[in-house]
N, C-alpha and C positions, 0 to 999 in steps of 0.2 A: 255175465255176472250181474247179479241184482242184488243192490243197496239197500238196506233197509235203514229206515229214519233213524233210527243210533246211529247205525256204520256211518252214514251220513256224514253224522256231527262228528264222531267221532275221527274221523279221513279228515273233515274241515278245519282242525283243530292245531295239525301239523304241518309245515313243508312236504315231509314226505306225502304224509297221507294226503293234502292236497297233489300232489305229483298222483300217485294210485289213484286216485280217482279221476285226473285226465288221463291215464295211460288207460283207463278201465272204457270211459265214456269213447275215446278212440276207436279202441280195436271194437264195441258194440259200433259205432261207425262205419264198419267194414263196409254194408249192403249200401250206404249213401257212396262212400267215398271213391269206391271201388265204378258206381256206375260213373258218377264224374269223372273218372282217371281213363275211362273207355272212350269217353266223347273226346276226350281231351289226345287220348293215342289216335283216334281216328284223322283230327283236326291236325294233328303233326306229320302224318301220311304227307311224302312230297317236301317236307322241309327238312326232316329231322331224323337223324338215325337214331334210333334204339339199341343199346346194347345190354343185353344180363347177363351179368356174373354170377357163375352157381357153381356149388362145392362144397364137400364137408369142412375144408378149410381151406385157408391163405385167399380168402375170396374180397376181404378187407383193401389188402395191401393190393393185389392184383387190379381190382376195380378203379384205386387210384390211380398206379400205372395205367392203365389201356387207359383210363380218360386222361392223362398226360400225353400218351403218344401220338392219343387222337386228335389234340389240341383243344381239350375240354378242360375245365376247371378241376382238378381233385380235388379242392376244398369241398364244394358242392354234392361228391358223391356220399353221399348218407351210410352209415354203417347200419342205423334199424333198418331191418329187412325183411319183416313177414307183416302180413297183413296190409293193415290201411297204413303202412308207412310205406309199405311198396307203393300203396295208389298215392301215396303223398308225393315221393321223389317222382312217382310220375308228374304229377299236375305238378311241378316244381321246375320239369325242362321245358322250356321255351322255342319259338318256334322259331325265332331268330338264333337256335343253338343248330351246330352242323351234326352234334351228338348229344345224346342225352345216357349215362352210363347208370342204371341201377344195379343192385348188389342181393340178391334174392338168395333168403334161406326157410329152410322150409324143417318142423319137427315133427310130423308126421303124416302117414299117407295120404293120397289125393289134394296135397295141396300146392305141388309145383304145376299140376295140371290147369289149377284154376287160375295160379299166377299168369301160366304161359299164356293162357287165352286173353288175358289183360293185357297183359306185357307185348306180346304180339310181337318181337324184338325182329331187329334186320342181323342182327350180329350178337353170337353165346359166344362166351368162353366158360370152359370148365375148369375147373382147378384139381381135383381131387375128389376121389371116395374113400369114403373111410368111417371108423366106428362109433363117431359121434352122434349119429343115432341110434346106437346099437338097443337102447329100451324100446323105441316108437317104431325101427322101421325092419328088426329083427337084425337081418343081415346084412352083408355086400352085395347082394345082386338084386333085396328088393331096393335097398338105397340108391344102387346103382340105375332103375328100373324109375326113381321117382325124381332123381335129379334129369333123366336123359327127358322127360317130358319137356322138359323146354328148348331140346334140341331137334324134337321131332314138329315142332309148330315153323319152323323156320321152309320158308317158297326156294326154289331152285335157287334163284336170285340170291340166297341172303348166306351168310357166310360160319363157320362153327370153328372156334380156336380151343383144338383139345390137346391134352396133357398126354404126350405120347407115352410118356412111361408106363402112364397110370391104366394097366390092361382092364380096368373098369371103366375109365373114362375113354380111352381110343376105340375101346368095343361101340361109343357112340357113334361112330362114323358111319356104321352100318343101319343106324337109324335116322337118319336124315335125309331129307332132297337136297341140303345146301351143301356148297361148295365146302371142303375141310380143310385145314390146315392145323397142324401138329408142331406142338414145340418140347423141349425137354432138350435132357443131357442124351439121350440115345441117337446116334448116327442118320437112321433110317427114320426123324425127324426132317419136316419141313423149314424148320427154326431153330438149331443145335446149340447151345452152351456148352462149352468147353474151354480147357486149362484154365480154370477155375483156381484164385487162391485168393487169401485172405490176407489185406493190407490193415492190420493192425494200428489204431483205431477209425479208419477213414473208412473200412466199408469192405466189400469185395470187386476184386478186379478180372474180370473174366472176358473170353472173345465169343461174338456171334457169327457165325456162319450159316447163310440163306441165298439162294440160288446163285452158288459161284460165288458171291461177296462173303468177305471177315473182316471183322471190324472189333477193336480192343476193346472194351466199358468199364468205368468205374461207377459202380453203384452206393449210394449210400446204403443200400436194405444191407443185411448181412443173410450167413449161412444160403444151405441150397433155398430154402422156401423166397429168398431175396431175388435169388438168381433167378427162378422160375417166375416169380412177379416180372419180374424186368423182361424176359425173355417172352412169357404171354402177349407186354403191353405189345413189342414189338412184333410179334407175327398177326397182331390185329393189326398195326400200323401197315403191315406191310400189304395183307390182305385188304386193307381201302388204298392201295395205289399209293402211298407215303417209301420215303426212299428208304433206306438200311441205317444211312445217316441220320437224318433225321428223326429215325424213329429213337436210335440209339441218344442223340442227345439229350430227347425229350425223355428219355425210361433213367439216364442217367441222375435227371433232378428231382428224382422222389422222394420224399425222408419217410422214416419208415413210419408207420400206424404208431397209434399210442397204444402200449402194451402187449406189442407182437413185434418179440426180437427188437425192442428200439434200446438200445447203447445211450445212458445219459453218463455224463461223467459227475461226481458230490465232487463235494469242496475240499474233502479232504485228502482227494489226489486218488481213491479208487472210484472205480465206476461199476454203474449198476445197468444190470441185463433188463428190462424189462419185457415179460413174456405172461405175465398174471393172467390177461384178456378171459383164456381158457386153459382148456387141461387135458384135453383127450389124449390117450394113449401116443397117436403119431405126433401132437403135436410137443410132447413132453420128451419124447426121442430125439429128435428135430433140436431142440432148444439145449439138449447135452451134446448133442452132435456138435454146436455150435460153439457151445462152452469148453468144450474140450481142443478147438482146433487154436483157442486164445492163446496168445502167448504169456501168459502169466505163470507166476510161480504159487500163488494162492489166489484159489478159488472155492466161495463159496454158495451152498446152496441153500437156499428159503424153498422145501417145496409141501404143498398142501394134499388136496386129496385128486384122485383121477378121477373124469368124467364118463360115468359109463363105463365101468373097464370090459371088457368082453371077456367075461369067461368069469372065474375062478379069482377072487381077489387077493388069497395069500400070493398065488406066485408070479402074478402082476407088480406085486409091490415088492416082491423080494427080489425080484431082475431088477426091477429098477435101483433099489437101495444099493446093491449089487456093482450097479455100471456106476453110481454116484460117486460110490466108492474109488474106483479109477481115475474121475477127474475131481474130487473136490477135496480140501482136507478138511473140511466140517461142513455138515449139512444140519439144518435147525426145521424141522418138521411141526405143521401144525395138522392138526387135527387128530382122528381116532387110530393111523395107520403106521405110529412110532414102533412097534416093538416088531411089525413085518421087516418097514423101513430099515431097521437097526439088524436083525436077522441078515438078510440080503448084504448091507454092509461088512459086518464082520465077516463073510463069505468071501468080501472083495478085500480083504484083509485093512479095515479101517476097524481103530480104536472104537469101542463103547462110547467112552466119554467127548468123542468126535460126531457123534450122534446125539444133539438136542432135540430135548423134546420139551416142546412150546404149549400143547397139548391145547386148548381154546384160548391161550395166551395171549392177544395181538400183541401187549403191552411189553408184557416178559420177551416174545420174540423179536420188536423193535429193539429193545435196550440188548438183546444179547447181542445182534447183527452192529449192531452200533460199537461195543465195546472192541468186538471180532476185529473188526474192518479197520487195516491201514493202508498207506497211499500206494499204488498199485496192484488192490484186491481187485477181483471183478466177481460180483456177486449175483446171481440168478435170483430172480423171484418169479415163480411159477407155482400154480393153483387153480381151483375149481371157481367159476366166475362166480359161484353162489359164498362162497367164503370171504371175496372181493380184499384178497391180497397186495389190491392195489393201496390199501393205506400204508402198507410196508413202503412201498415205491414211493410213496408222497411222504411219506415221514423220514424218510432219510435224503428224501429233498429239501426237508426242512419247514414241509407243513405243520401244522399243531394239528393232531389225530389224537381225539376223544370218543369218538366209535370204536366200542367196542363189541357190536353184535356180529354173533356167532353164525348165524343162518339169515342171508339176506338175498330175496331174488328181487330187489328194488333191479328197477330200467335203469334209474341215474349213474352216471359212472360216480367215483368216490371224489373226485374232483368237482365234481358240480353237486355234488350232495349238501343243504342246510345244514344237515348231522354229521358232517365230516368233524368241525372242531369241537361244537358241545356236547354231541354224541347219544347213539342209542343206547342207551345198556339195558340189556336181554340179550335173551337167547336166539329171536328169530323176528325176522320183517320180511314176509312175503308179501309180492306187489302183484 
């Protein structure tokens, strides 16, 4: 991208737009940073294992985990993950580390390939394929095809923790020299989760079963996408020669991501779901799945728009609205997708007037969810990251939320935003 002397002054002028103009000057960084982060993987060779985490999701929470089970720092494993912040989290592990754990996402083709050769990793885990890139990278199998490149750079020696359910991700075993090992809820798993259930509000409690040992876990993560983080960190642990035990203690003290499935409890006796982060079709199923296993008698739902939907957007939105229907008894919708939303609901046999519509509202949709909610409500907030729904979540925390723009693909989360309390008002902030 290239600055001209207005945009300049103009970027210079705000918080934000000083932020976009280091996020800009960065990723133009790539060709610097990217050869430092090379010399620097070479000079780690003999000290320091490398491990990348890649997938269409749950790669966040997962990457925490395996650098917990590994005896690494979670704090330190960085959520930006493309570009010259991959070579950053590189030049960031240390030679006196046993592990160094990055979190690698990629939005379109040929660029896991140029990661791997950076990243040079001793040890993959995969998470998941799925339709989150369904604009850039078409389908399931080239998706499939651009994430497995970082599993195919891996020597005899080095190791791949794939998602045995996930028949796009286990299909990577066939493209590797490295040793495999598979975890999930399926039997014919090297790492199995099972009798799975949910201790309301402490977390899920479930058993690990891996060669001949079982062993009980309480996780704080919630839902299945928790279980599979924990069950990941663990078959990496197990795979560097770490006991069942101790992997299991170490997966047990994870808290979960900020705004992926994290449970905060308000003050006024109900609690809120956090799930904003994203919105992809799996990951918006995933988040009712979870909602609905609550043991609550009122639940409600904040949801925004889908990311990418694959296909056909009426009847994307009408299943959804659909199954809402089943587990909430009001849902408050922002964006352009209310009257699908509301269709699909009446279908699930929920009132009209149980279906709010917020419409570009942020304000209107605070104050209703606020009115809504008594003491043991649990309330979902899920949405597209460019709508950044997480001022919902911070407002009913109790921040002052004066942003009110409508279309923002700033990098800051809403928490660390200048414009969080005095606020953008317009339409759009792309960064």
């Amino acid at each position: 991208m290239r600055y001209s002397p207005s945009d300049l002054f103009h970027l210079l002028r705000t918080p934000v737009g000083r932020s976009q103009l280091k996020e800009g000057l960065l990723h133009r960084g790539w060709p610097v940073y990217s050869r430092l982060a090379g010399r620097h993987r070479r000079a780690l060779r003999g000290h320091t294992r490398i491990v990348a985490v890649v997938g269409s999701y749950g790669k966040s929470t997962t990457a925490r985990t395996v650098a917990c089970t590994l005896g690494a720092d979670p704090n330190r494993v960085s959520a930006r993950n493309s570009w010259s912040h991959v070579a950053k989290a590189l030049l960031a592990v240390r030679p006196q580390d046993p592990y160094g754990v990055l979190e690698v996402g990629i939005d379109g083709p040929g660029q896991m390939a140029e990661y791997a050769r950076l990243v040079q990793p001793d040890l993959v885990v995969v998470t998941s394929i799925g339709t989150e890139h369904h604009r850039s990278l078409i389908d399931l199998e080239q998706t499939q095809s651009e994430k497995a490149e970082m599993v195919r750079v891996l020597d005899a020696d080095c190791l791949a923790i794939l998602n045995g359910d996930d028949p796009n991700v286990a299909w990577m075993a066939d493209q590797t020299r490295a040793r495999v090992l598979t975890y999930g809820f399926s039997e014919w798993c090297d790492v199995v989760a099972c009798q799975a259930r949910l201790r309301w509000p402490e977390g899920m409690l479930f058993e690990v079963e891996a060669a001949d040992e079982r062993i009980t876990i309480q996780t704080k993560l919630l839902g299945e996408p928790g279980i599979r983080a924990a069950t990941a960190g663990i078959a990496a642990a197990l795979g560097e020669g770490k006991t069942l035990q101790e992997a299991a203690i170490n997966a047990a003290s994870v808290d979960p991501s900020q705004g992926r499935l994290q449970l905060v409890p308000l003050a006024n006796g109900a609690f809120l779901l956090r799930d904003e982060f994203k919105s992809s079709l799996e990951t918006i199923d995933v988040a009712l799945d979870v909602l609905a296993e609550i043991p609550t008698k009122r639940k409600l739902i904040v949801i925004g728009e889908v990311s990418e939907p694959p296909g056909s957007q009426g009847p994307i939105y009408r299943r959804l609205g659909q199954r809402m229907a089943g587990i909430a008894f009001s849902i408050v919708v922002l964006g352009d997708h209310r009257r699908r939303y509301a269709v699909g609901a009446k279908a699930g046999g929920m009132h009209p007037d149980r279906v709010i519509n917020a419409g570009p509202d942020l304000a209107k949709a605070i104050d209703t969810i606020k009115e809504i909610l008594q003491p043991g409500d649990v309330v979902l907030v899920k949405g597209r990251n460019t709508q950044k729904l997480e001022r919902i979540s911070l407002a009913l925390l109790g921040r002052p939320v004066g942003c009110e723009i409508r279309f923002c693909d700033a990098k800051l989360r809403c928490d660390a935003c200048p414009q969080l309390e005095s606020g953008w008002q317009g339409r759009r902030v792309v960064m």
